[in-house]
PAMARNU-611399 format. One record per residue (C-alpha): residue number from 1; residue in three letters; chain; x, y, z. Coordinates in nm, 4 decimals, m for minus. Example, Ala and Ser with C-alpha at 12.3 -4.5 7.8 and 13.67 -1.06 7.14 Angstrom:
<rs>
<r k="1" r="ALA" c="A" c1="1.2300" c2="m0.4500" c3="0.7800"/>
<r k="2" r="SER" c="A" c1="1.3670" c2="m0.1060" c3="0.7140"/>
</rs>
This chain:
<rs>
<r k="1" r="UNK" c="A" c1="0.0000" c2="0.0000" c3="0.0000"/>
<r k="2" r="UNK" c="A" c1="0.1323" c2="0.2977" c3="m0.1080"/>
<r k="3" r="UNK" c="A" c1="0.2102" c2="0.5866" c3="0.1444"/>
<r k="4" r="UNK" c="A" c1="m0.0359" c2="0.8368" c3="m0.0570"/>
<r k="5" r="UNK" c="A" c1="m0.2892" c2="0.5697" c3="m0.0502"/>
<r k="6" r="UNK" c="A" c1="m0.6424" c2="0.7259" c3="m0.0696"/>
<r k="7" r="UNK" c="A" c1="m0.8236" c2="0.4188" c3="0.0963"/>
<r k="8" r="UNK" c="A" c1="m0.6128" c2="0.1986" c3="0.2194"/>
<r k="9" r="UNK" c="A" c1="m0.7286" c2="m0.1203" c3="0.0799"/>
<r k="10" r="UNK" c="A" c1="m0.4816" c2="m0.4460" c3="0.0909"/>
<r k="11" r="UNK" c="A" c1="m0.5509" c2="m0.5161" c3="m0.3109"/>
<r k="12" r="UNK" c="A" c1="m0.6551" c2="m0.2055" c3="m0.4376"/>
<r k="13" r="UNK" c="A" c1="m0.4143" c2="0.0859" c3="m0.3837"/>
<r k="14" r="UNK" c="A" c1="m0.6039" c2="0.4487" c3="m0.4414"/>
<r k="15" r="UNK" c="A" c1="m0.4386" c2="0.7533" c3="m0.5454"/>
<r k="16" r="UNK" c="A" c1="m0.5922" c2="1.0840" c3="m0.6069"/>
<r k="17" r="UNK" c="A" c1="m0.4647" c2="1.3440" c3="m0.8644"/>
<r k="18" r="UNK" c="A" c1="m0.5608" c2="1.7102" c3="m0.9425"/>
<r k="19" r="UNK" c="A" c1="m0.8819" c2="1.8245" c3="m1.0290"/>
<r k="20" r="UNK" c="A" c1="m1.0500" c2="1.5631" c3="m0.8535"/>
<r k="21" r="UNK" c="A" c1="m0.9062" c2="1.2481" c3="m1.0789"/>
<r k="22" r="UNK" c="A" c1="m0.8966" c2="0.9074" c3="m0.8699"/>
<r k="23" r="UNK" c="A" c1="m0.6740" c2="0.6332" c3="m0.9972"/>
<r k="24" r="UNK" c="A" c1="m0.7970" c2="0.3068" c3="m0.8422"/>
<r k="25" r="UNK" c="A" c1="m0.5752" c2="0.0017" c3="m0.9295"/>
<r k="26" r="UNK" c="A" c1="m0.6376" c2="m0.3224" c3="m0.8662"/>
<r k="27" r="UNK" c="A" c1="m0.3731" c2="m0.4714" c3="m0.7095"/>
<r k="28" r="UNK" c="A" c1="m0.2388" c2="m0.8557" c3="m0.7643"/>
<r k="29" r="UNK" c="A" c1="0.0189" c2="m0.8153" c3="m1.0693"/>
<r k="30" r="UNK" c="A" c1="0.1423" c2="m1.1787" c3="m0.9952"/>
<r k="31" r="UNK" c="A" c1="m0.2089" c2="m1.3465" c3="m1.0112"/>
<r k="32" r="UNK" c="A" c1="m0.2892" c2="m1.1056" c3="m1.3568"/>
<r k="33" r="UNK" c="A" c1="m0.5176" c2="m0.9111" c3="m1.0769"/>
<r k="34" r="UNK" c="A" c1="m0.7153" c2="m1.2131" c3="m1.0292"/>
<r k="35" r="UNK" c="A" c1="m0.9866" c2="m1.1852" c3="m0.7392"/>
<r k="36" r="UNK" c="A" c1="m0.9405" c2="m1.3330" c3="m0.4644"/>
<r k="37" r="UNK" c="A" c1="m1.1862" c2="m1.3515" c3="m0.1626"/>
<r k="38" r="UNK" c="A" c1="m0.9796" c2="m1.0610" c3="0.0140"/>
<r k="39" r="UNK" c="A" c1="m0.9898" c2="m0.8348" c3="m0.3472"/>
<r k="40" r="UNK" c="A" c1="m1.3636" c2="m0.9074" c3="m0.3710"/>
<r k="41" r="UNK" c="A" c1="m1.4633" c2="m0.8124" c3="0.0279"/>
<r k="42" r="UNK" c="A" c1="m1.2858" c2="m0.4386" c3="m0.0823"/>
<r k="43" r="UNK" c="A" c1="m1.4397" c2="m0.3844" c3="m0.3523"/>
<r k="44" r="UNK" c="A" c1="m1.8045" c2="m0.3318" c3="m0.2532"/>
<r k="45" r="UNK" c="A" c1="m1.6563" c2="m0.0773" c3="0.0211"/>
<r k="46" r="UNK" c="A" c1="m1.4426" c2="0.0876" c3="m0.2623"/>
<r k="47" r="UNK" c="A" c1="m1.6887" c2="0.1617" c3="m0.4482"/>
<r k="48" r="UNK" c="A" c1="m1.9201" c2="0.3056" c3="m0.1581"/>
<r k="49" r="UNK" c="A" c1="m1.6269" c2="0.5025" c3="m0.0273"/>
<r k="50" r="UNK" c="A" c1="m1.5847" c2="0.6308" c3="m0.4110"/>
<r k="51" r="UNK" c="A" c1="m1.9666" c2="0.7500" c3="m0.4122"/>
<r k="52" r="UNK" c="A" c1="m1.9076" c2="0.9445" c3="m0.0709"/>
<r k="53" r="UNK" c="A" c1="m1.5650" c2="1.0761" c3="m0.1274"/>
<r k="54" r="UNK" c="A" c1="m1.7062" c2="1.4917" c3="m0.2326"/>
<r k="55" r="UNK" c="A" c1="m1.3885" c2="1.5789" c3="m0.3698"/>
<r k="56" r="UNK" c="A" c1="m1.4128" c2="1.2599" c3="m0.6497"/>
<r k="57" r="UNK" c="A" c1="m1.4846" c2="1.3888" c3="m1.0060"/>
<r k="58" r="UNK" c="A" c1="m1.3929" c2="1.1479" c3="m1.2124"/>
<r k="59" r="UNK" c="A" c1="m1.2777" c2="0.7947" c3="m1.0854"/>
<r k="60" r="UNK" c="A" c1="m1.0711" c2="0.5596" c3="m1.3477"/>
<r k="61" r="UNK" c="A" c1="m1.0160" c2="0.1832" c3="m1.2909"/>
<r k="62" r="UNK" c="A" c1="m0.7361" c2="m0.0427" c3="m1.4313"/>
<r k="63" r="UNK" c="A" c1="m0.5003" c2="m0.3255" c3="m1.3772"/>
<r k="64" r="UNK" c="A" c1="m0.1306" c2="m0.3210" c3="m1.2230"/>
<r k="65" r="UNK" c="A" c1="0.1010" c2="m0.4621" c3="m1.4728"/>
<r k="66" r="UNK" c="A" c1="0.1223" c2="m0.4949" c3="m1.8258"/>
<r k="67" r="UNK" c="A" c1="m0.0802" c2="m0.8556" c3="m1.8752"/>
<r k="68" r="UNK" c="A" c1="m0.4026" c2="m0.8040" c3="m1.7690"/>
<r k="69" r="UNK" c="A" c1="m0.7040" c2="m0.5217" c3="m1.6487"/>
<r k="70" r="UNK" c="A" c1="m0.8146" c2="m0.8343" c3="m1.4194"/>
<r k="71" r="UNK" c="A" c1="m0.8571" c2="m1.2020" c3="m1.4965"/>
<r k="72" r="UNK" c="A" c1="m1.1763" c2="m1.2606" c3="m1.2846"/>
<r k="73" r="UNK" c="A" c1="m1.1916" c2="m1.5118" c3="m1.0025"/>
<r k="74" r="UNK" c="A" c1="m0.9126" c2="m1.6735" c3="m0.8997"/>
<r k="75" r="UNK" c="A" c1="m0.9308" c2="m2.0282" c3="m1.0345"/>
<r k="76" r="UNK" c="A" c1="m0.7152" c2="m2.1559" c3="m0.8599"/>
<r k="77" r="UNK" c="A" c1="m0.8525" c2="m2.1460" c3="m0.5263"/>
<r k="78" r="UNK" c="A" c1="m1.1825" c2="m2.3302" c3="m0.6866"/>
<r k="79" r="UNK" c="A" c1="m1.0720" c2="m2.6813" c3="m0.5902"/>
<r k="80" r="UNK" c="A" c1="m1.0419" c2="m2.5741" c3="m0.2343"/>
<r k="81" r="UNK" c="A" c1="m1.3683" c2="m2.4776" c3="m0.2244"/>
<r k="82" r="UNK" c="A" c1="m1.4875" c2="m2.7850" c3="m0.3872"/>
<r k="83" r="UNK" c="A" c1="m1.2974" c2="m2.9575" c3="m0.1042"/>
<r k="84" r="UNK" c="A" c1="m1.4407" c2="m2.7674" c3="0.1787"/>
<r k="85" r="UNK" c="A" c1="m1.8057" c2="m2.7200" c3="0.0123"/>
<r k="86" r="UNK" c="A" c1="m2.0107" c2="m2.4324" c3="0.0069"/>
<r k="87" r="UNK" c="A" c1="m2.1568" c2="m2.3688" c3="0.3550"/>
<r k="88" r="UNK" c="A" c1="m2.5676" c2="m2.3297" c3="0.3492"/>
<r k="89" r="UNK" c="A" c1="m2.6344" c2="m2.2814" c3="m0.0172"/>
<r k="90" r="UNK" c="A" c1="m2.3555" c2="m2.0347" c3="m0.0791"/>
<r k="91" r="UNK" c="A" c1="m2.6156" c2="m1.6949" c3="0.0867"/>
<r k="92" r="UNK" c="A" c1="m2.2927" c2="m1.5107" c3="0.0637"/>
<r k="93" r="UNK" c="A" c1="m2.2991" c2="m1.5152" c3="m0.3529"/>
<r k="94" r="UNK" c="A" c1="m2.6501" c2="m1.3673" c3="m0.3006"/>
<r k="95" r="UNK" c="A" c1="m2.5758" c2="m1.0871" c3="m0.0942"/>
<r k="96" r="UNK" c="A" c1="m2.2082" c2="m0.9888" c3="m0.1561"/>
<r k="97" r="UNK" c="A" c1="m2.2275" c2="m1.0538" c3="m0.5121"/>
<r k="98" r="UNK" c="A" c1="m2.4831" c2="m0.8530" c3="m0.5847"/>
<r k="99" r="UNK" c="A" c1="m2.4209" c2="m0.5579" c3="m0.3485"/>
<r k="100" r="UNK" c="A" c1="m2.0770" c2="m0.4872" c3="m0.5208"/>
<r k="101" r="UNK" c="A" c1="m2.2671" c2="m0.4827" c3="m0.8558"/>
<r k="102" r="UNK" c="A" c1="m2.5813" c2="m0.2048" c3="m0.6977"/>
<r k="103" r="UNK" c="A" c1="m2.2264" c2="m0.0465" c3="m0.5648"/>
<r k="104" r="UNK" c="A" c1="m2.0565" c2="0.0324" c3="m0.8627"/>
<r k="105" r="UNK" c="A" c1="m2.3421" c2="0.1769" c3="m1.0485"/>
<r k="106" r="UNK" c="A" c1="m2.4915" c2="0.3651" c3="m0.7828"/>
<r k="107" r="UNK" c="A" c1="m2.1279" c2="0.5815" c3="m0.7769"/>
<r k="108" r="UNK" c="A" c1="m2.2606" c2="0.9300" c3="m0.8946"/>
<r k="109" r="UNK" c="A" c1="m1.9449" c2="1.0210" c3="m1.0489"/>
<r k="110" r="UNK" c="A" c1="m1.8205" c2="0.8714" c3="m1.4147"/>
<r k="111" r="UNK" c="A" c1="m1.6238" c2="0.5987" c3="m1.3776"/>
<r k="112" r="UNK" c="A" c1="m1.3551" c2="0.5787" c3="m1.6906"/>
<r k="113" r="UNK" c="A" c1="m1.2205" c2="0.2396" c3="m1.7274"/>
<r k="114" r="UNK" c="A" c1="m0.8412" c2="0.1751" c3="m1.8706"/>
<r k="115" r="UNK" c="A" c1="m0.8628" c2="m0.1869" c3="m1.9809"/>
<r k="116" r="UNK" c="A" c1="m0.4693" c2="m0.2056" c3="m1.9527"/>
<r k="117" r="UNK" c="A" c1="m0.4750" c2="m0.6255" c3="m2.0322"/>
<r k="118" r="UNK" c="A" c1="m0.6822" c2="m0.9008" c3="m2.0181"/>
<r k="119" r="UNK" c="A" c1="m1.0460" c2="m0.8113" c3="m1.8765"/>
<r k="120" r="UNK" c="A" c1="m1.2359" c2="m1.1619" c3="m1.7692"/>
<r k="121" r="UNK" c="A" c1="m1.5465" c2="m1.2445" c3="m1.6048"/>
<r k="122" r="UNK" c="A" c1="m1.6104" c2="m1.0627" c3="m1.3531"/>
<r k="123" r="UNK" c="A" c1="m1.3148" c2="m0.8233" c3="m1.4567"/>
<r k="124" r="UNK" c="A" c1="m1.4683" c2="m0.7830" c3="m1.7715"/>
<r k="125" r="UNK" c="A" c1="m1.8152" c2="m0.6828" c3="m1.6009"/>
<r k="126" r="UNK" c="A" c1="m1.6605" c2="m0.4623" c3="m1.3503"/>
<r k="127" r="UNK" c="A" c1="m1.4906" c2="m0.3055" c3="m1.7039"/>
<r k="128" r="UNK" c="A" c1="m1.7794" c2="m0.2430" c3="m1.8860"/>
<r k="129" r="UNK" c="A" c1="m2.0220" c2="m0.1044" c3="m1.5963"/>
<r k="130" r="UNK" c="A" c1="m1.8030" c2="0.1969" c3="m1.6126"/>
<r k="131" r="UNK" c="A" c1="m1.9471" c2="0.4737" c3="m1.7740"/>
<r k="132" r="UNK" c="A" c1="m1.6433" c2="0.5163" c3="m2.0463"/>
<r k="133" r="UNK" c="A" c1="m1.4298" c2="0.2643" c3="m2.1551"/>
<r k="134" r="UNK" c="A" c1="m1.0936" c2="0.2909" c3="m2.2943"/>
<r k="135" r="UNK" c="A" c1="m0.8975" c2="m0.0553" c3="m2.4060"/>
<r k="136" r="UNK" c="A" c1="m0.4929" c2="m0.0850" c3="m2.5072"/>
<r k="137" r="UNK" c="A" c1="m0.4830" c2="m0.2636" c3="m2.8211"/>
<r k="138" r="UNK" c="A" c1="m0.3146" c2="m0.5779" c3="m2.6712"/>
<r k="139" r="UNK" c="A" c1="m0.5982" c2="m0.6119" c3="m2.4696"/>
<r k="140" r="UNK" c="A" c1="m0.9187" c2="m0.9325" c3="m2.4999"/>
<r k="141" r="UNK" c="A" c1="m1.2416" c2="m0.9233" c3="m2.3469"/>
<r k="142" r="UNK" c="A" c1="m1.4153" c2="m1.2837" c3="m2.2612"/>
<r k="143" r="UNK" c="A" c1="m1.7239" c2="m1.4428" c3="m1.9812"/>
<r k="144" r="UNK" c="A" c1="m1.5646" c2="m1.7441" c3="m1.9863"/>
<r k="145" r="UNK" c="A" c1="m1.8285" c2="m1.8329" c3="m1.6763"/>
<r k="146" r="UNK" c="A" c1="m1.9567" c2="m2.1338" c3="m1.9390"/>
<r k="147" r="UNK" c="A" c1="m1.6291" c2="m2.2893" c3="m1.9791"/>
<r k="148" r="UNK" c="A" c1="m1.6181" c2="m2.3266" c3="m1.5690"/>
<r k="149" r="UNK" c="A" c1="m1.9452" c2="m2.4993" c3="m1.5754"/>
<r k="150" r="UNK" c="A" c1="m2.1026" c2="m2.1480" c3="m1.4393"/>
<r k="151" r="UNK" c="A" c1="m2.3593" c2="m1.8855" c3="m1.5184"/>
<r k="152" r="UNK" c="A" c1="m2.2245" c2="m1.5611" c3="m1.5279"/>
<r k="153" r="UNK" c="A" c1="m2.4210" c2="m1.4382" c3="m1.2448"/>
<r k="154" r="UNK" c="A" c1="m2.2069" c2="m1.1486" c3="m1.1287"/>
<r k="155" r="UNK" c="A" c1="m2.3356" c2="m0.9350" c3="m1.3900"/>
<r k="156" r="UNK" c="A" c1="m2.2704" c2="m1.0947" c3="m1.7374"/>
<r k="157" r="UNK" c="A" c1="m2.5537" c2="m1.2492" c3="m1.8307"/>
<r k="158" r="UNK" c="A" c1="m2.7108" c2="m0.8393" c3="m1.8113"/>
<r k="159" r="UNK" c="A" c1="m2.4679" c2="m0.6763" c3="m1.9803"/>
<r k="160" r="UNK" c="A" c1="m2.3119" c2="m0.8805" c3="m2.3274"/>
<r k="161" r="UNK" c="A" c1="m2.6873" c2="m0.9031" c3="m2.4570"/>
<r k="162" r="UNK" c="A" c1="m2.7643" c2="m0.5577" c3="m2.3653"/>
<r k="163" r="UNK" c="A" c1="m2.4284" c2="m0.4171" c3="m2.5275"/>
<r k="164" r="UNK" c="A" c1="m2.3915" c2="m0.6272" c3="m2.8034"/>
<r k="165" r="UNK" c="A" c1="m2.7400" c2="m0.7353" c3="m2.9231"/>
<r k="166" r="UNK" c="A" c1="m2.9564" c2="m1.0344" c3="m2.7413"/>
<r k="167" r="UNK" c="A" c1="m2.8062" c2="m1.3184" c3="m3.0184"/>
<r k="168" r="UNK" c="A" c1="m2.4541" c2="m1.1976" c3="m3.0264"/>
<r k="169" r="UNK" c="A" c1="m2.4607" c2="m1.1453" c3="m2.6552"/>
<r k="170" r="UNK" c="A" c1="m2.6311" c2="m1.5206" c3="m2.5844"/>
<r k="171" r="UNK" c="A" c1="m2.3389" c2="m1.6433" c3="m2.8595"/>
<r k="172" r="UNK" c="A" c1="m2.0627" c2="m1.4501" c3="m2.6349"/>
<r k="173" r="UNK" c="A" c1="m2.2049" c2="m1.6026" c3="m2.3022"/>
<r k="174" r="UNK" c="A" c1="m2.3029" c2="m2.0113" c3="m2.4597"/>
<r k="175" r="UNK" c="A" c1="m1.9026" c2="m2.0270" c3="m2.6068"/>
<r k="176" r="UNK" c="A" c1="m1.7212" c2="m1.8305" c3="m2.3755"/>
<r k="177" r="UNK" c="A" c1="m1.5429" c2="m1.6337" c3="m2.6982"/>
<r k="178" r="UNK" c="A" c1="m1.2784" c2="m1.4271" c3="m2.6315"/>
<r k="179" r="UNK" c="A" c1="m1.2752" c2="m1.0595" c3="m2.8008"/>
<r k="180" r="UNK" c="A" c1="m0.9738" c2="m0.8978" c3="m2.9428"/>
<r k="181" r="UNK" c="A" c1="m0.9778" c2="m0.4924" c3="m2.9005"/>
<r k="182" r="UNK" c="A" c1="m1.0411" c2="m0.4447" c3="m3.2486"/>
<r k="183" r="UNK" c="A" c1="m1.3795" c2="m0.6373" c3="m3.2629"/>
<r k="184" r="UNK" c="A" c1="m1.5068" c2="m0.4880" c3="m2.9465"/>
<r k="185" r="UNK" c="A" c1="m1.4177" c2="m0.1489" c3="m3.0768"/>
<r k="186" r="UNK" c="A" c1="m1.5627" c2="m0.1759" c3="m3.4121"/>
<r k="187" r="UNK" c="A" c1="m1.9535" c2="m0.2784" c3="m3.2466"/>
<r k="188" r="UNK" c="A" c1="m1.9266" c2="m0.0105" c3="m2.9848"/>
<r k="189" r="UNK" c="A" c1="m1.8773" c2="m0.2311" c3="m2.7013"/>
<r k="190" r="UNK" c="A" c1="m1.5606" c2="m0.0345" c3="m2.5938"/>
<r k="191" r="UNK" c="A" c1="m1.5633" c2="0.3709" c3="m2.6896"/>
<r k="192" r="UNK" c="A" c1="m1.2222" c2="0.3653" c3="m2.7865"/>
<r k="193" r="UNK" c="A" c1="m0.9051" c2="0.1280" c3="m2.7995"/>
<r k="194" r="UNK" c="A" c1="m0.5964" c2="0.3065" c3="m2.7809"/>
<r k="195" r="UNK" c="A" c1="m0.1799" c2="0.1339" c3="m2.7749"/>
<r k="196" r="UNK" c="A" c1="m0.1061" c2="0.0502" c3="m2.4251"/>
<r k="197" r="UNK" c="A" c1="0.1810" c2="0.3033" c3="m2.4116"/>
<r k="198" r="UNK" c="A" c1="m0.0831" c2="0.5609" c3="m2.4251"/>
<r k="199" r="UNK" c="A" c1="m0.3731" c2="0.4094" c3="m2.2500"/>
<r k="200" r="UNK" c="A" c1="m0.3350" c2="0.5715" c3="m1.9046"/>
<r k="201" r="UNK" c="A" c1="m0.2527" c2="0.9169" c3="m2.0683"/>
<r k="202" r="UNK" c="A" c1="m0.5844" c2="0.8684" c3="m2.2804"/>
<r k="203" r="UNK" c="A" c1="m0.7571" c2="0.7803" c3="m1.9615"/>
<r k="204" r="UNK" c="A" c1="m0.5950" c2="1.0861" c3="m1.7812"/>
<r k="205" r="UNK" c="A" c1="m0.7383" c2="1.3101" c3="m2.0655"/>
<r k="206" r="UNK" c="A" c1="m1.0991" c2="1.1947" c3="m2.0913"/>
<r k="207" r="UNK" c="A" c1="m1.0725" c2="1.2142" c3="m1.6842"/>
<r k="208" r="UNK" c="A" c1="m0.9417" c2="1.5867" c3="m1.7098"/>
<r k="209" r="UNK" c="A" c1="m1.2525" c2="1.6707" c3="m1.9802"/>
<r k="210" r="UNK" c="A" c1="m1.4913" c2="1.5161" c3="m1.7261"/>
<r k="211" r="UNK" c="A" c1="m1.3627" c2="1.7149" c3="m1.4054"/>
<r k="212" r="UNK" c="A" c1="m1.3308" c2="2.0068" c3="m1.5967"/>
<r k="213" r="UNK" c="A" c1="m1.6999" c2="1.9896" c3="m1.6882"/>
<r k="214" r="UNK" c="A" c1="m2.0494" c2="2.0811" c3="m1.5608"/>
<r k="215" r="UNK" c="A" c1="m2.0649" c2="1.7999" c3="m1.2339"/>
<r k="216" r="UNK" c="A" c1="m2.4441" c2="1.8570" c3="m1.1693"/>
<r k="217" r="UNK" c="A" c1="m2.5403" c2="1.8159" c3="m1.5392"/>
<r k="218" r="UNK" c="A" c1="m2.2585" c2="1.5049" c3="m1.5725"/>
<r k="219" r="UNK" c="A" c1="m2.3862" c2="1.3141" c3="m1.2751"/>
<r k="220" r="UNK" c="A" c1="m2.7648" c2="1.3448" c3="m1.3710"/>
<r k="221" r="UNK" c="A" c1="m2.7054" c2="1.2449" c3="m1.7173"/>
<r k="222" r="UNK" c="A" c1="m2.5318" c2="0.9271" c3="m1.6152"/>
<r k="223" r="UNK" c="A" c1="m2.8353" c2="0.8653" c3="m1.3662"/>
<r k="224" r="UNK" c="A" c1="m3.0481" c2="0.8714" c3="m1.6577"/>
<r k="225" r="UNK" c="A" c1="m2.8517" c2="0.6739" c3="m1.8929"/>
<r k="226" r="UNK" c="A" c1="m2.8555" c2="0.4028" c3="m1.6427"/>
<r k="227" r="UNK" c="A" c1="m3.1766" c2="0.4138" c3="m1.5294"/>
<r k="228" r="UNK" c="A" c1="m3.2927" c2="0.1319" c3="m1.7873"/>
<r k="229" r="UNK" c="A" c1="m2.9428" c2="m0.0995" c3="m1.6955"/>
<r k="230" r="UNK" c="A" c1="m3.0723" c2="m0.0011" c3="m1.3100"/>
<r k="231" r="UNK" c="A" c1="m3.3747" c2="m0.2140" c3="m1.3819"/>
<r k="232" r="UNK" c="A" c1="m3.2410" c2="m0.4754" c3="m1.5160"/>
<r k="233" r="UNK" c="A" c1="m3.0037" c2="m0.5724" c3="m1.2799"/>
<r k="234" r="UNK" c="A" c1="m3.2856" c2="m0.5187" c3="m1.0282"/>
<r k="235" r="UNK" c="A" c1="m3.4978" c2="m0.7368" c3="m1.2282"/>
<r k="236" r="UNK" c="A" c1="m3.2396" c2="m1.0118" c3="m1.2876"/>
<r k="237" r="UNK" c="A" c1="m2.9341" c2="m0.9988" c3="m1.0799"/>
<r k="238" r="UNK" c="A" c1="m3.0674" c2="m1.2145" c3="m0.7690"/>
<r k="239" r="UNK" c="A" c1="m3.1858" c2="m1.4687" c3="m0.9816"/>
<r k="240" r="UNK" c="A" c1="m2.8755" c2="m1.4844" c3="m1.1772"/>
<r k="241" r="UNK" c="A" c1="m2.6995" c2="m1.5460" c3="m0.8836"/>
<r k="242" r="UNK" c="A" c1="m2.8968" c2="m1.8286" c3="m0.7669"/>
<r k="243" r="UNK" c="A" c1="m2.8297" c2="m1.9940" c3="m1.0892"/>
<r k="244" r="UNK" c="A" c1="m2.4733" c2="m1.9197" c3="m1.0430"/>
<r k="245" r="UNK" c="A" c1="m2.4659" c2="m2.0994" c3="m0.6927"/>
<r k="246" r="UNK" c="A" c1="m2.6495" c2="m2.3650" c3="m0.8182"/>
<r k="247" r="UNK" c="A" c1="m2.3822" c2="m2.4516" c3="m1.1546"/>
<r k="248" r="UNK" c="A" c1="m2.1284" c2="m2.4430" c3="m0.8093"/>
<r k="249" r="UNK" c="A" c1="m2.2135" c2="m2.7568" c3="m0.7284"/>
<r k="250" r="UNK" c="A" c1="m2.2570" c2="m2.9648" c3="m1.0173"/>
<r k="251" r="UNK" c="A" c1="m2.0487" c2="m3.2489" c3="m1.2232"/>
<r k="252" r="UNK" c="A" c1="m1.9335" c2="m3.0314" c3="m1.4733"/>
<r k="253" r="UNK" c="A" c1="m1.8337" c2="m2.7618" c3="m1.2456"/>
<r k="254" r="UNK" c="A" c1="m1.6106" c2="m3.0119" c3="m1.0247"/>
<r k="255" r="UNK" c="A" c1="m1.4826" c2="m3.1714" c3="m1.4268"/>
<r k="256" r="UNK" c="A" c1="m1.4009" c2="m2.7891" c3="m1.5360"/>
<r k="257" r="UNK" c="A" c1="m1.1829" c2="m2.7615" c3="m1.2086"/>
<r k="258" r="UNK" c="A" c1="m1.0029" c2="m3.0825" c3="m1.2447"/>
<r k="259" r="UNK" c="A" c1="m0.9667" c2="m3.0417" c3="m1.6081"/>
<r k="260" r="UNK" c="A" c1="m0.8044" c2="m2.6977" c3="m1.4770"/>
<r k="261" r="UNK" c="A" c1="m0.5739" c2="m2.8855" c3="m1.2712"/>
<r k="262" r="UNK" c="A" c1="m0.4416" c2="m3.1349" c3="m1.4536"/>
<r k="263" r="UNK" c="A" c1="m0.3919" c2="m2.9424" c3="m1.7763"/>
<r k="264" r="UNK" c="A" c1="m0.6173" c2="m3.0931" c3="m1.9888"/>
<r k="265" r="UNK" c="A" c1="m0.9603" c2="m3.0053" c3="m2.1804"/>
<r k="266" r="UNK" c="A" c1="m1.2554" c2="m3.0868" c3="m1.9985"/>
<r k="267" r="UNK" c="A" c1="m1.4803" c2="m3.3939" c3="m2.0654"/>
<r k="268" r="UNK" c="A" c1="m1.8416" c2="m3.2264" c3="m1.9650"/>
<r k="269" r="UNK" c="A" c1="m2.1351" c2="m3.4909" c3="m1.8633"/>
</rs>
């Protein structure tokens, strides 16, 4: 944690520039900024703190590192959860889960995202809720969920058929596809897709425009713009969820993991 820290989160450092510009990284270079049960318990109280925090104008979210924005859950901690099982029907998927998503879109500031790498799962969700999103070239955008033996319950199965069209997004979410920059610029599911040398200055520009501007009139417009996503996750998020904990504790969830493990493709039932 950096001295300048903002927050003082263990996984996500926060650092606040002029004109009321806040950087918020997330943290875990080594694991590609993976999520880990300690990253995902910060980030609902991130966001909250961002939605408080008066002298926030502009908030922009990206990756440490070169290789990725965030990879999603950490895999690799899936088989110990298999192992230990999921205590009373998982109630904590249900009520964590879907307070960080109400908590990142009920931040009144815009968010800017700087997809810096590799944005998955729930990394790509947490991407693409952001009001503006900017993407280095290098960059790939995928719900791999499927491919687990999931639903993408944390917010996917919302937003790919409400960005991209209800049969492109149901293609995106049945293969698990990943998305090179250039695609998801050309169908407007990114606003712009920049060389990762200039990504954060890019970011740091649109931020500056933002704070410069009108914040009443900015705010109010994003409420309205999201007041149709605001009813859809209302409408759909807890029941995603459920589905989600469900697909935790099935055969071709446990064959996904063990597949994972020992390095081969997955034989699904």
């Amino acid at each position: 944690m950096a001295v300048d820290d903002r927050y003082g989160f263990t996984c996500i450092s926060t650092e606040m520039e002029d004109e009321g510009i806040l950087w918020v990284t997330l943290d875990r270079p080594e694991r590609r900024n993976a999520i880990s049960p300690e990253m995902h318990d910060e980030l609902t109280p991130l966001f909250r703190k961002i939605a408080e925090d008066r002298e926030v104008r502009v908030a922009v979210l990206t990756g440490a590192g070169e290789k990725a924005f965030c990879v999603g859950a950490d895999f690799g901690g899936m088989q110990d959860n298999l192992d230990g099982g999921y205590e009373d029907g998982m109630p904590e998927l249900m009520i964590g889960s879907a307070a960080l998503v109400r908590a990142q879109l009920a931040i009144p500031q815009p968010m800017i995202a700087a997809i810096n790498g590799d944005a998955i799962g729930l990394g790509a969700t947490m991407a693409l809720f952001c009001d503006i999103t900017l993407m280095a070239e290098e960059a790939r955008l995928a719900d791999p969920h499927v491919n687990a033996g999931l639903v993408a319950g944390d917010g996917g199965a919302i937003l790919w058929p409400l960005l991209m069209g209800l049969n492109r997004g149901k293609e995106f979410l049945l293969t698990g596809e990943m998305m090179g920059s250039e695609e998801a610029g050309r169908i407007g599911l990114v606003n712009h897709v920049h060389p990762r040398a200039e990504l954060k200055d890019a970011a740091r520009a649109m931020a500056l425009r933002l704070a410069r501007g009108p914040q009443v009139a900015i705010q109010f417009n994003k409420r309205l713009a999201n007041a149709d996503l605001m009813d859809k996750v209302n409408r759909v998020i807890d029941a995603s969820l459920a589905m989600e904990a469900i697909t935790f504790s099935t055969a071709d969830h446990r064959e996904a993991v063990r597949s994972f493990i020992e390095k081969r493709a997955p034989k699904f039932s």
